[in-house]
C-alpha positions as CSV (number, residue, x, y, z in Angstrom):
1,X,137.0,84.1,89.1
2,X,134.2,82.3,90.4
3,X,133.3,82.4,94.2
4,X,131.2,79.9,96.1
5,X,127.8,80.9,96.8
6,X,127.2,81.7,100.5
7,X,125.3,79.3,102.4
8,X,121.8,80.6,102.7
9,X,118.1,79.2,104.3
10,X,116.7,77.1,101.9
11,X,113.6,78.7,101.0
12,X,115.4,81.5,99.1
13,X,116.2,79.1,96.2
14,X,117.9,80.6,93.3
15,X,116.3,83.5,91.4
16,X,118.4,86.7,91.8
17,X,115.2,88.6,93.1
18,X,114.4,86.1,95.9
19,X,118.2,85.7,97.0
20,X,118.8,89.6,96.8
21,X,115.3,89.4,99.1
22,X,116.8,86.9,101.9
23,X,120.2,88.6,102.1
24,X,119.2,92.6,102.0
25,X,116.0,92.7,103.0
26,X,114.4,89.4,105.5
27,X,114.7,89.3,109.0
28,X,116.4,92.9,109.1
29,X,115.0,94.7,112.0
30,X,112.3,97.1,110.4
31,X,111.3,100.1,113.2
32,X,109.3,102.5,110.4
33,X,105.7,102.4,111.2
34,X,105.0,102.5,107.4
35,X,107.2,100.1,106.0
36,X,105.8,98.1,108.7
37,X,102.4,98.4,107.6
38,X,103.3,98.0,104.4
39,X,105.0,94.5,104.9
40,X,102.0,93.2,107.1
41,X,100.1,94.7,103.6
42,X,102.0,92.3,101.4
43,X,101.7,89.6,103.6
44,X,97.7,89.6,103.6
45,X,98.0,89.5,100.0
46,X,100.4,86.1,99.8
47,X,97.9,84.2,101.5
48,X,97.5,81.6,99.1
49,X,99.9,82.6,96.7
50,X,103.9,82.2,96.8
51,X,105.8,84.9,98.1
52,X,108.5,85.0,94.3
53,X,104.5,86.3,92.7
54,X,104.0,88.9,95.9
55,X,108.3,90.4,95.1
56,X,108.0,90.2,91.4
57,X,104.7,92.6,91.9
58,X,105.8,94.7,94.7
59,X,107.1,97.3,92.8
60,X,103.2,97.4,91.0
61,X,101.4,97.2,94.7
62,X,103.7,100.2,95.7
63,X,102.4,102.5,92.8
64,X,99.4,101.0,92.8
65,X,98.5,101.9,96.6
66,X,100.3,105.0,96.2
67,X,103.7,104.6,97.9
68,X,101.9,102.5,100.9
69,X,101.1,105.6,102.1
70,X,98.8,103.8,105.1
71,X,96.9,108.0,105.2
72,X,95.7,107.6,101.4
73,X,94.4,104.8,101.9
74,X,92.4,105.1,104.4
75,X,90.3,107.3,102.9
76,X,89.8,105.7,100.0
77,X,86.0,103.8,98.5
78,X,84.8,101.5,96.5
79,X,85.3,102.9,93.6
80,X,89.2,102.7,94.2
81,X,88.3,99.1,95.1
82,X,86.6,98.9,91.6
83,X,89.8,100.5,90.0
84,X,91.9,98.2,91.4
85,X,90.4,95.0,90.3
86,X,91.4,96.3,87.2
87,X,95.0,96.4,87.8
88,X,97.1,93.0,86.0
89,X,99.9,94.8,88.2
90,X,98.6,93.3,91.3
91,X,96.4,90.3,93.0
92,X,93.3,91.2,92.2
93,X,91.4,90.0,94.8
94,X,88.4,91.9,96.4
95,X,88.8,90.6,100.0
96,X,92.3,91.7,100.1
97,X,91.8,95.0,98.8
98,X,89.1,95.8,101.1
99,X,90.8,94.5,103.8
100,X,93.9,96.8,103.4
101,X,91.9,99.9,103.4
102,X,90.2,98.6,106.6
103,X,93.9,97.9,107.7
104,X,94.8,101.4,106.9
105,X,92.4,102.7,108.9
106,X,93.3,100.7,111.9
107,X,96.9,101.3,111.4
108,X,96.1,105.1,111.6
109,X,94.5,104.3,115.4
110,X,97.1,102.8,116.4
111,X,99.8,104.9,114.8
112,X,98.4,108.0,116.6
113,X,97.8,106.7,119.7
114,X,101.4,105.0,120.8
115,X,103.2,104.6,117.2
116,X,102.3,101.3,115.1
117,X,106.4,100.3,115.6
118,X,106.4,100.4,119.4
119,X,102.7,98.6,119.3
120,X,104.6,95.6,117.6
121,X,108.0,95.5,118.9
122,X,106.2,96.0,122.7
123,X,105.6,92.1,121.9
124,X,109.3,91.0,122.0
125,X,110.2,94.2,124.2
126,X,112.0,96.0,121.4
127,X,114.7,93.2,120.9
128,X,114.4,90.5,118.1
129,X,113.7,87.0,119.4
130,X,116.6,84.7,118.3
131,X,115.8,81.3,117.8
132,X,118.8,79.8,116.7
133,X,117.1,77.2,114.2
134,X,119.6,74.3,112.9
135,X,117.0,72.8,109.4
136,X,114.3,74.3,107.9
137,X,111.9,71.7,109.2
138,X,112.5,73.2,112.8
139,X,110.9,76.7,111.9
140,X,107.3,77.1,113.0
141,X,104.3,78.1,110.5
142,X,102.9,80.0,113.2
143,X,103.7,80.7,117.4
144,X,101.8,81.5,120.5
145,X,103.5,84.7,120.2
146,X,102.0,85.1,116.6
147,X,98.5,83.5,117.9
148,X,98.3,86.8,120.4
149,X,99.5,89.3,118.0
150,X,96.6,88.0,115.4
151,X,94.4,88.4,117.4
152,X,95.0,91.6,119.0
153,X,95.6,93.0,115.6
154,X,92.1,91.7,115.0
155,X,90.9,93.4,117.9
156,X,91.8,96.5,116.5
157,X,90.4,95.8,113.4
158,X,92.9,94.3,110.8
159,X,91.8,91.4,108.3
160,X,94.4,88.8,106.6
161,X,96.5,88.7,109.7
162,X,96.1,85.5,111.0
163,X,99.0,83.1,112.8
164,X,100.7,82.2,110.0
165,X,100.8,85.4,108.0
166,X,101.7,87.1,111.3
167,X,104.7,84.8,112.0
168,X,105.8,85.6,108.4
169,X,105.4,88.9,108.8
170,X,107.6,89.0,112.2
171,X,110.2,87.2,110.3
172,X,110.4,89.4,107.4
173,X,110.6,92.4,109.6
174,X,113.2,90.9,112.1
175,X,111.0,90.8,115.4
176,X,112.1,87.3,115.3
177,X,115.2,86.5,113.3
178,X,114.5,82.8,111.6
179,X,117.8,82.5,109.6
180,X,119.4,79.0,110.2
181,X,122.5,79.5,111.9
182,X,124.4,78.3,109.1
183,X,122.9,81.0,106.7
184,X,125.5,83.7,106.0
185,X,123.1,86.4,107.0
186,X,122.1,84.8,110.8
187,X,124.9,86.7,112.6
188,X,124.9,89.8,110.8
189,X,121.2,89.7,111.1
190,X,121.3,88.9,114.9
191,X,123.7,91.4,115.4
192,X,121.0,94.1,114.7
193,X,118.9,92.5,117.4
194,X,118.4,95.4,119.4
195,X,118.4,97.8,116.6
């Protein structure tokens, strides 16, 4: 027997891996510190790209920077940078490889001095934001909210986490919850809101 597909945002089109992406994974409030960072990670590293390339190589990126364990990396040099370029499993792209070890170094500050979780979720004071978007066309590339959080990340001494890969990220993680209404996941996502 055949059942109708669920109604879903547009964006997640129809391979398996994106679809199983929207409904299991997007928008659900993430509170671990790591898988945090490691989203924000994989963010930085679509700039420019699609996010289908980023999910069909995630499963490289994790083995490749061992797990997303934020520690390792930090303390890792250039000639893990060098190995890395090497890597067809990943984007092999110099900036953004630099950039997350520098990012795992500021993720350590901040993760010792307050937790990186309650640093991020402080900016919608621990509950998800809920839009309640209609179309597609009404979803923002980028917020005031995301401007700020840019550029305090910055501050602290993140790279590849501008406005738009911020708002992203804060949808992939759930601190804002950007599922139309109509999508099958909005109420079960929004029901999570305060985690």
């Amino acid at each position: 027997m055949n059942f109708p597909e669920p109604s879903r945002c547009p964006w997640a089109g129809a391979e398996p891996i994106y679809r199983a992406y929207h409904d299991e994974e997007w928008g659900v409030p993430e509170r671990d510190s790591r898988a945090l960072w490691e989203k924000l990670i994989l963010d930085g590293f679509q700039a420019g790209l699609s996010w289908i390339t980023i999910l069909k190589k995630r499963d490289n990126f994790r083995t490749a920077f061992e797990g997303f364990d934020p520690h390792a990396v930090a303390g890792w040099g250039p000639d893990k940078v060098e190995a890395l370029l090497q890597d067809p499993g990943i984007i092999r792209h110099r900036g953004k490889i630099e950039a997350t070890i520098g990012n795992a170094r500021a993720w350590a500050e901040i993760e010792a001095r307050e937790g990186f979780d309650q640093y991020l979720w402080r900016y919608v004071d621990g509950v998800a934001l809920q839009p309640r978007y209609t179309t597609q066309a009404e979803v923002p590339p980028s917020t005031k909210l995301s401007e700020q959080v840019s550029k305090d990340l910055k501050r602290e001494g993140f790279r590849f986490v501008g406005p738009t890969i911020v708002y992203a990220f804060m949808e992939a993680c759930g601190l804002v919850n950007d599922h139309l209404t109509g999508c099958h996941c909005h109420d079960r996502v929004a029901a999570m809101k305060a985690g």
